[in-house]
N, C-alpha and C positions, 0 to 999 in steps of 0.2 A: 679526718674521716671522709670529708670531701671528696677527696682525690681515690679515695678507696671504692668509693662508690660509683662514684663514675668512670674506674678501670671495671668495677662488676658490669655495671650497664653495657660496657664497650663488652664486652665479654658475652655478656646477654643476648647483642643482635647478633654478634658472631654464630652463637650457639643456634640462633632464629635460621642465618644460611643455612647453614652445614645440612641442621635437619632436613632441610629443602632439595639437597644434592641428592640428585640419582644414585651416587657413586657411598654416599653415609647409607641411605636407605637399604641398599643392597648387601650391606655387611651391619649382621645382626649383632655381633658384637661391640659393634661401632658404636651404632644405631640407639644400644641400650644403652652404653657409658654416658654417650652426649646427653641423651634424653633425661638419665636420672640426673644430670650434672644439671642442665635447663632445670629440670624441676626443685632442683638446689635453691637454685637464684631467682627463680617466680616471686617468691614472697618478700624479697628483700628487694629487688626493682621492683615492684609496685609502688611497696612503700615510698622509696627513692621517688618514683617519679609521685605518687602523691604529695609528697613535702615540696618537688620544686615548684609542684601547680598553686598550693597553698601560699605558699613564700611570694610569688609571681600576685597571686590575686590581694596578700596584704600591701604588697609593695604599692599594687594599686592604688586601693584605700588611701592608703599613707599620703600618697601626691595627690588625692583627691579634698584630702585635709589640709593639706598645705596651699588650695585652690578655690572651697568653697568657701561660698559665705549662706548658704542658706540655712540656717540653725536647725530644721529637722534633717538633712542631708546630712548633715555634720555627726548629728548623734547619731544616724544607723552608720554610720561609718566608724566611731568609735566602737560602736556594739560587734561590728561585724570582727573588728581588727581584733576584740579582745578573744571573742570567739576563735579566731584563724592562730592566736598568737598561741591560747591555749592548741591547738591543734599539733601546731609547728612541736611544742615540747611533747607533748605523745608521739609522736612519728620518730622522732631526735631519740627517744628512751627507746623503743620500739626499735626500730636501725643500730644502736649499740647493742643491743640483745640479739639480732640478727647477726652481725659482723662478728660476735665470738665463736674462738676458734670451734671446730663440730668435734663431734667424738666420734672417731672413725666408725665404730661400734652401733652408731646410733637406727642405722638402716638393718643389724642382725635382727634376725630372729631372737627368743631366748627361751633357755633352760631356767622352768622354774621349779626350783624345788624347796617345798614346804616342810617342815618336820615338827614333833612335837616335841616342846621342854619342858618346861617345871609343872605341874600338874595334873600328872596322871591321863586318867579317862577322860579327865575335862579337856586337857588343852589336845589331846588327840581329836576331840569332837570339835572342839574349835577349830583346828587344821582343817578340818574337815573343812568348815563353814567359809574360812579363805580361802579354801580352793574353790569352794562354787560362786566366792567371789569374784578372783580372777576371771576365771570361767565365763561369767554372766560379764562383764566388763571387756571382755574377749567377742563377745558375741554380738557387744556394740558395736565395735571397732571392725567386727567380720573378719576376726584372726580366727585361724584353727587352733582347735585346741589337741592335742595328740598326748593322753598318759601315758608313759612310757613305763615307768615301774611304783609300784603300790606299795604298803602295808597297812591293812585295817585295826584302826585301834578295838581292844576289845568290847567295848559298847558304840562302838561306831567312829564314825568321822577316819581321821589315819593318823599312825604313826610318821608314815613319811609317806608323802606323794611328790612322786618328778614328773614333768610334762613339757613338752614343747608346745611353744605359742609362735605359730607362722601365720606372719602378715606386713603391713607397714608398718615400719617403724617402731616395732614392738620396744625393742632395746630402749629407745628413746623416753618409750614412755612411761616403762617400768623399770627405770634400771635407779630411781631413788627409793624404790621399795625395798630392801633389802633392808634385814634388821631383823630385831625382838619386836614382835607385837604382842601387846598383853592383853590379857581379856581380866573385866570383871562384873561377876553374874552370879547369881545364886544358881546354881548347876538342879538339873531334874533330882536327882539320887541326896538333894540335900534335907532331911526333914525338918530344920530346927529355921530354912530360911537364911542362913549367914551366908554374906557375899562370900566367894571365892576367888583368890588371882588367877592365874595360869599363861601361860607362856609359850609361842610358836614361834620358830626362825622362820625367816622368808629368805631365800638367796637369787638373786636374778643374775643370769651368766649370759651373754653373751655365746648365740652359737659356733660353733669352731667350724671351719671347711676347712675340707681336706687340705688345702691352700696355706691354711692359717698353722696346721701342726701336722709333722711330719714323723710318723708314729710306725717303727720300724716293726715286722713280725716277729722277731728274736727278740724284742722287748715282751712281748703280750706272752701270757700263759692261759689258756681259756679250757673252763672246764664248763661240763655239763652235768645237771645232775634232775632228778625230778622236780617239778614244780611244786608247792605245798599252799592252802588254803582256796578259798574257792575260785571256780572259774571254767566250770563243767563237766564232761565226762572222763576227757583224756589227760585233765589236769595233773595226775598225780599217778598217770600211765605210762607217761612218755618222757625221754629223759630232753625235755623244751627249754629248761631255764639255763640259763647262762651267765657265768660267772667268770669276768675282765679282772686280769691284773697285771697294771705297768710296772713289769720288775724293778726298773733301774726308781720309780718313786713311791713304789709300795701301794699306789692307786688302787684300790678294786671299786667296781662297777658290777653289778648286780639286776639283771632283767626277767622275770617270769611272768610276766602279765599274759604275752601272748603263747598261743598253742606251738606255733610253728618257730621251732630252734635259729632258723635265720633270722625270722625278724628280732626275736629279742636280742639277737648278736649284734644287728644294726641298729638295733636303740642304745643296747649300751657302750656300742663304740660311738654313738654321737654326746651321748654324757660326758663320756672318756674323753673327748676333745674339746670341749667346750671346760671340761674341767682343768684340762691342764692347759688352757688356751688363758684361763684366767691364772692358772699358777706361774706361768711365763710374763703374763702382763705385772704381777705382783713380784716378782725377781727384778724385773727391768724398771720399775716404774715403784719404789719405795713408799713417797707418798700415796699410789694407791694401793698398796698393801696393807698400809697404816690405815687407811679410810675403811676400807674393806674390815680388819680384824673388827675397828671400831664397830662399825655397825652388825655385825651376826652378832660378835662378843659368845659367850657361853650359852645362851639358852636359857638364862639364868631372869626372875622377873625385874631385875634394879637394871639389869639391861636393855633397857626398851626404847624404843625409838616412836612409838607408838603405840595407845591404847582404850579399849572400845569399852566404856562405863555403860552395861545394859542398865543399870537403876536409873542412870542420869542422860540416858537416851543419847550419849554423847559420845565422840571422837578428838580425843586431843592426840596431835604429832609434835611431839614435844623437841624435836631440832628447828620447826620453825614457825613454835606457838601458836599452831592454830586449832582452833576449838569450832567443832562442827558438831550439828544434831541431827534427826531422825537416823536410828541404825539401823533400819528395817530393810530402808533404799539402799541405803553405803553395801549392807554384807547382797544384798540383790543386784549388784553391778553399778550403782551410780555412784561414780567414782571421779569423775571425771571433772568437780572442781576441787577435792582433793590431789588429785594432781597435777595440776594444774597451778596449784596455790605452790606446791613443794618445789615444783620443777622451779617457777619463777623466781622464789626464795633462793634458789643455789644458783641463779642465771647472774640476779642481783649480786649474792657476794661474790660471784666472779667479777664481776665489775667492780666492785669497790674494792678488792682484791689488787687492782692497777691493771686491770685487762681493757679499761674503758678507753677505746679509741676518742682521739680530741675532738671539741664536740664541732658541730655543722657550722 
């Protein structure tokens, strides 16, 4: 790992010039690759150099044990090394985590799209409640949130909500939420008080650019037709809504949120490509199709990757047993050491997986 990290660092002051050149500065596409690549390797040369300073000052210590004799001199010196030695394994754990490989994907934007499963009106209201989850958790992070296509469950919340989340790193940080979340709660409509299950997919996609899928007009068939439920005057006047189908894979994509027929054509061709941008990645890449089925799975409640006990004020994610309280803050956007705790948990079995570079 040594020698990894100090070809990053040499890389690192490289990357320190370039920026400095008139000649990068002036070409803006340059200018941006170097600079997100620099801000790649920020956090993994810090580390880097905090471990050498650390290493450097127990070494100190060390030959300072081997030199004194005055018995209080001796113990802060022990004290200090055991402290620095702890240190040294945080950084070392910290820098393997760092040095695994990235996921190209991790800088997209993403398409999230919500829908409801097993449970009627409840688990539509519940979608609901995770979308203003995300939302609120979006809002920390200062991502846009942009709905692209609706359907309102009939006492509220939805049947299926899609939206784009633009910002940093969204992908990154939401891309182990995918799955069955399960709800369980005594629902308003219930008189007799007995809990209910219910059941929501969450699917986080990576967004597709143009770049990414190459999506010919003699594949697409796009119709128009009027838009239907609410959404104001001209809703169900004008023929706005739009309706995508990729012939060659039987794809359709479906937009009526907005009044104006272009835009929803441009939302649902950004669905359309982020969808078959994951269908291509799932062709090419077996294990992650196998991952992927695994986690949406049917919709079904024994399928669950995740779920929110309103009696027991609790959150258990049950791929890597963790048990969390207060659900008031969690569904209001505090999220943030739930993911945290999950991302870590798959960073880990990637490591013990044999991706763990040898240690320092």
């Amino acid at each position: 790992m040594l020698d990894r990290l100090e070809h990053v660092e040499a890389r690192f002051e490289e990357l320190n010039r370039k920026l400095s050149d008139p000649a990068v500065v002036s070409d803006q596409k340059q200018l941006r690759d170097l600079g997100r690549e620099h801000s790649d390797l920020t956090k993994l040369v810090e580390a880097y150099r905090e471990l050498k300073r650390i290493r450097l000052e127990r070494d100190g210590n060390r030959e300072l044990l081997a030199s004194e004799s005055d018995a209080e001199l001796l113990t802060m010196a022990k004290q200090e090394i055991a402290a620095l030695d702890a240190r040294v394994v945080e950084l070392e754990a910290e820098l393997k985590i760092l040095l695994l490989p990235k996921d190209p994907n991790d800088e997209k934007n993403v398409i999230l799209e919500i829908r409801s499963g097993t449970g009627g009106d409840e688990a539509a209201l519940f979608a609901g409640e995770l979308f203003r989850m995300y939302a609120r958790f979006a809002e920390t992070r200062g991502w846009k949130v942009d709905v692209m296509s609706s359907s309102q469950g009939g006492k509220g919340g939805f049947k299926e909500v899609i939206a784009l989340l633009e910002g940093a790193r969204v992908y990154s940080s939401l891309k182990y939420e995918s799955g069955v979340h399960r709800v369980q709660r005594v629902p308003e409509t219930e008189a007799q008080g007995r809990i209910h299950t219910s059941a929501v997919t969450v699917a986080v996609l990576p967004e597709a650019e143009e770049v990414d899928i190459d999506i010919q007009d003699k594949d697409l068939r796009i119709d128009v037709f009027r838009s239907g439920g609410p959404g104001g005057q001209s809703v169900n006047t004008t023929d706005s809504a739009v309706r995508i189908t990729h012939i060659p894979t039987n794809m359709v994509v479906i937009c009526q949120d907005e009044k104006s027929q272009i835009k929803n054509k441009s939302k649902a061709m950004k669905i359309l490509r982020s969808r078959m941008l994951e269908a291509k990645r799932a062709e090419q890449e077996a294990k992650v199709a196998a991952e992927r089925r695994s986690m949406v799975k049917s919709g079904d409640r024994s399928d669950k990757i995740r779920t929110y006990n309103f009696p027991q004020d609790r959150l258990t994610d049950h791929r890597v047993g963790l048990t969390v309280h207060n659900l008031p803050a969690i569904l209001n956007g505090d999220l943030e050491s739930v993911i945290t705790a999950v991302r870590t948990y798959f960073q880990t079995e990637s490591l013990e997986a044999g991706q763990t570079p040898s240690s320092v």
